[in-house]
Every structure is written in structure tokens, then in C-alpha cells.
N, C-alpha and C positions, 0 to 999 in steps of 0.2 A: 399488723396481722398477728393473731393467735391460732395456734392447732388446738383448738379444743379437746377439753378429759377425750371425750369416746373413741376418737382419731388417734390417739397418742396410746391410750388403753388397746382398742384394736390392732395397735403395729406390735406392741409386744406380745396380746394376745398369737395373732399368726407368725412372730415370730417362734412363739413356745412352741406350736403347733408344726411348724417349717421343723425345727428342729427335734421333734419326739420322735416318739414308735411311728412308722410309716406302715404298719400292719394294725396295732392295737388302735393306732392314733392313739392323741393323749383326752385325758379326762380332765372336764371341766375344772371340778374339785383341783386337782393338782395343777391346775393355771393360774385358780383361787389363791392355789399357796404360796407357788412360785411368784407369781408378780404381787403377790398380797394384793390381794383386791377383791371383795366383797362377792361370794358368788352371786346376790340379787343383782349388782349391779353389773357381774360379768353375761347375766342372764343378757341382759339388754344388747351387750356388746356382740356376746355369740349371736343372738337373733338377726341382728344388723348386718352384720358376716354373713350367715347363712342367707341372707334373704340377695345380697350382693353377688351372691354365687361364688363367693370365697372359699369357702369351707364348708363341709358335708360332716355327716355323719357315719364312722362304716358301718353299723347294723340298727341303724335304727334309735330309741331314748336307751339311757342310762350304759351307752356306747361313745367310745372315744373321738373325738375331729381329726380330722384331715384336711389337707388342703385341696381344694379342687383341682388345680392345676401346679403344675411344677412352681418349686420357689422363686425360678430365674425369668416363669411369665408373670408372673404377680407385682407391682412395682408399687412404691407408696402411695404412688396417685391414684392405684387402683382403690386399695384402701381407707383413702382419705374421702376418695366418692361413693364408697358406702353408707358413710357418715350426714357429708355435706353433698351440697347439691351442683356447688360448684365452686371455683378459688375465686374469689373475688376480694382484693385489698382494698377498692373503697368504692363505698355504693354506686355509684356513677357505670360500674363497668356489669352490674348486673344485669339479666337480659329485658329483666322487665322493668327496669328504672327509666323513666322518662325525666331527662336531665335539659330544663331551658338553656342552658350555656354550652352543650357539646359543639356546636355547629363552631365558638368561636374560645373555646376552653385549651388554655396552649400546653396546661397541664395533662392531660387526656392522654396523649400520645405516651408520656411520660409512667403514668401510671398500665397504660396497656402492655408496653413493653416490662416492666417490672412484673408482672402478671404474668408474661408470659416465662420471663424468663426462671418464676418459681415452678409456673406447670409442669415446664418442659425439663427440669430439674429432679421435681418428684417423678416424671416417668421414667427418667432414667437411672433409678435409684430401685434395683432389685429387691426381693424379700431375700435372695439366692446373695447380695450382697451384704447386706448387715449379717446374716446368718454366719457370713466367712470371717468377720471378726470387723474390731473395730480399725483395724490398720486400713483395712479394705474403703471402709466409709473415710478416713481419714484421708489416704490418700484422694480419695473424687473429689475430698474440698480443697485438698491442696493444688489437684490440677485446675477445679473451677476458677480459684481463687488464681491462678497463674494465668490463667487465657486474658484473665480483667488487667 
């Protein structure tokens, strides 16, 4: 599995955003700077965002982003389904794949569980938690990694 550019671009984009002016919100431009990243190509991202109901605009064009909702409802998977349409690790588990071998496929189970258990992972992974630093993220993989 791969988190593709715009997913990976979008977590930083909302995380610059999580972390600016909460009056001015921040300006495009200056997300351009800070994560270096092409304003044409940020265009795309912000649109995506915005269209996700992520982030808003406060007054309208050539006006700062905000976040829609609090940092700590926003979670990666929120994010990452802005992007993508859904997680899926191998075609087989897509909604509309018609797979001849499901019925006696002993890998199946194998892969749904795997699937599930990154879903359920990115929902539990705040914007309100990367925000608080990387000790914060660090420890969730330490506990992840301890429960296995």
C-alpha cells in the first residue's frame, strides 16, 4: 500500500492550517512556503479540502483557511477520504470488484482484517494529535506496536 502525493500533501497542508491564526486563518501562499510545495499544485489540494468540508475560507478569495471543525474531530482518515474513495490494500476488497475466487479465497479474511486494522488506525489518529508534537504520534505506535 502507498499514501499517495495529495493525501500526504493534504495532512500537512491541514496540519499548517490546525496550527495557524484561528482568526486570520493562514494564507495559501504561506503553506506554499512553509511545506515548499507549488501553489498550482497546492490549488488542487486546497480544492479537495474544501470540497471535503475540511477547511473553509474566513471571508471569502484571497482570505486565509481554517479548519472546519476542531483539530481533535478531524482524524487522518478523514483526510485521506478527501483524496481517495476508499483504503483498500488489494483490489479484491473493492466494492465493485467482482472476484471469481472469493467464495473459496483463504487469503480474503487475511487481507480484510489488515484493511481493517489500518482504517481503524487512521481514525484514531487526530489532526489535534500530530499538532501536539511528534512524542504524541510516537508514543500511539509504541502502544499499537505493544498491544501486537
Amino acid at each position: 500500500m502507498k499514501i499517495g502525493t495529495r493525501t500526504r500533501y493534504g495532512l500537512r497542508t491541514i496540519i499548517e492550517i490546525a496550527r495557524g491564526d484561528s482568526i486570520k486563518g493562514v494564507f495559501q501562499k504561506d503553506i506554499a512556503v512553509s511545506q515548499s510545495l507549488s501553489i498550482k499544485y497546492l490549488d488542487h489540494i486546497i480544492h479537495e479540502l474544501k470540497t471535503a468540508g475540511l477547511i473553509t475560507n474566513v471571508k471569502g478569495k484571497k482570505s486565509g483557511y481554517l479548519l472546519t471543525r476542531p483539530p481533535e474531530d478531524i482524524t487522518v482518515f478523514d483526510i485521506h477520504n478527501a483524496f481517495e474513495p476508499d483504503l483498500c490494500l488489494v483490489e479484491c476488497l473493492s466494492p465493485n470488484y467482482q472476484c471469481n475466487r472469493s467464495e473459496h479465497c483463504e487469503a480474503q479474511g487475511l487481507w480484510k482484517g489488515l484493511n481493517l486494522l489500518i482504517t481503524n488506525y487512521l481514525r484514531s489518529v487526530t489532526v489535534a494529535d500530530l499538532v501536539c508534537g511528534r512524542e504524541v504520534a510516537r508514543e500511539m505506535i509504541d502502544n499499537a506496536l505493544e498491544k501486537n
